[in-house]
N, C-alpha and C positions, 0 to 999 in steps of 0.2 A: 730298138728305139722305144723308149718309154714315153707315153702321149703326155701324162701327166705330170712330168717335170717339162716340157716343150710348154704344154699349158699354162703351168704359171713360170714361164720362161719369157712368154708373151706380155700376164699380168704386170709382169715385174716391169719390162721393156716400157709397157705402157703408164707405168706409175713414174719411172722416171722420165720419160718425155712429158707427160705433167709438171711433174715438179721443175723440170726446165723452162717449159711455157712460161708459168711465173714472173711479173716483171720484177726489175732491179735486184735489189738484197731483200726481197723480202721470204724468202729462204731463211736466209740471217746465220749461216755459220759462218764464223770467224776463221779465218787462217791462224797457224796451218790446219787447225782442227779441219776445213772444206777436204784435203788431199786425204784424210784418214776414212772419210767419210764417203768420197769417190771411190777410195781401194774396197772399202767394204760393201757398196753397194754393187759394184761391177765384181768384187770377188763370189759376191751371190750369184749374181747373172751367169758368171762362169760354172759355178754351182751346178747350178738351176739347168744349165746347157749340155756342160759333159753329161752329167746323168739324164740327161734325155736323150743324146745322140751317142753316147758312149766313146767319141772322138775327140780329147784333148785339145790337139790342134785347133780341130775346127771350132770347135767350143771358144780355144785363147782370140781366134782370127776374129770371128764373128762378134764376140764380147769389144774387142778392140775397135773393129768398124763400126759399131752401136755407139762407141765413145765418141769417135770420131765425127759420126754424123749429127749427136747429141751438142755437141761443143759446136758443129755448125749451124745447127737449129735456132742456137742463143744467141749466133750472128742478127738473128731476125725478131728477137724479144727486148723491148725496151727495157735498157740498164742493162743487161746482160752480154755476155764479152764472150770470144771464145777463150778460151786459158788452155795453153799449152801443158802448164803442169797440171791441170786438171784431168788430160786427156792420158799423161804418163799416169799420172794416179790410178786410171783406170786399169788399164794395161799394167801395169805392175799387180793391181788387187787381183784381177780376171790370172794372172800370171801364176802368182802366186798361191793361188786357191787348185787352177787344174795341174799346177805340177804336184801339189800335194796330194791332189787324189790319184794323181799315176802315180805317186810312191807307192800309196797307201794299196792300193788298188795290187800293185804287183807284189808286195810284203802277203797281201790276202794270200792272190795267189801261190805265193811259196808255203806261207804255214799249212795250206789247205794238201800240199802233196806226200 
């Protein structure tokens, strides 16, 4: 377990719960440009997680419940909506980031034998 990817695994979690608080659009990204922008901030998160706990899985589960709870949050922020495709976005970025580092991760592994 590496503390300092966890650490700003936290930073991060807590920079996007901000930017959620936010009322309305004043965020201001336009679709689709927002779904590019969800993959890439939760593909960090997933990042930020596998390499802290070393467990893909857990890292995808955990990155996707953060979304899920996030989208519910905005339930409770004036102008703000939950968006279904907002929450796939996540989950596809988070998705897409630790399956690559278990490629990459097991490729190591082999050149390394």
């Amino acid at each position: 377990m590496n503390r300092a990817y966890l650490l700003l695994a936290g930073l991060h979690m807590a920079l996007i719960f901000w930017f959620s608080a936010q009322p309305g659009e004043s965020v201001g990204i336009p679709p689709p440009w927002d779904k590019l922008v969800h993959a890439g901030v939760y593909g960090l998160l997933g990042y930020l997680l596998v390499q802290g706990t070393g467990r893909p899985f857990f890292a995808w589960s955990l990155s996707v419940l953060y979304g899920l709870s996030d989208e519910v949050h905005q339930l409770f922020v004036p102008g703000r909506v939950f968006d279904l495709g907002d929450w796939l976005a996540d989950a596809g970025g988070a998705g897409a980031v630790v399956l690559a580092w278990g490629l990459l991760s097991r490729r190591r592994v082999r050149l390394q034998r």
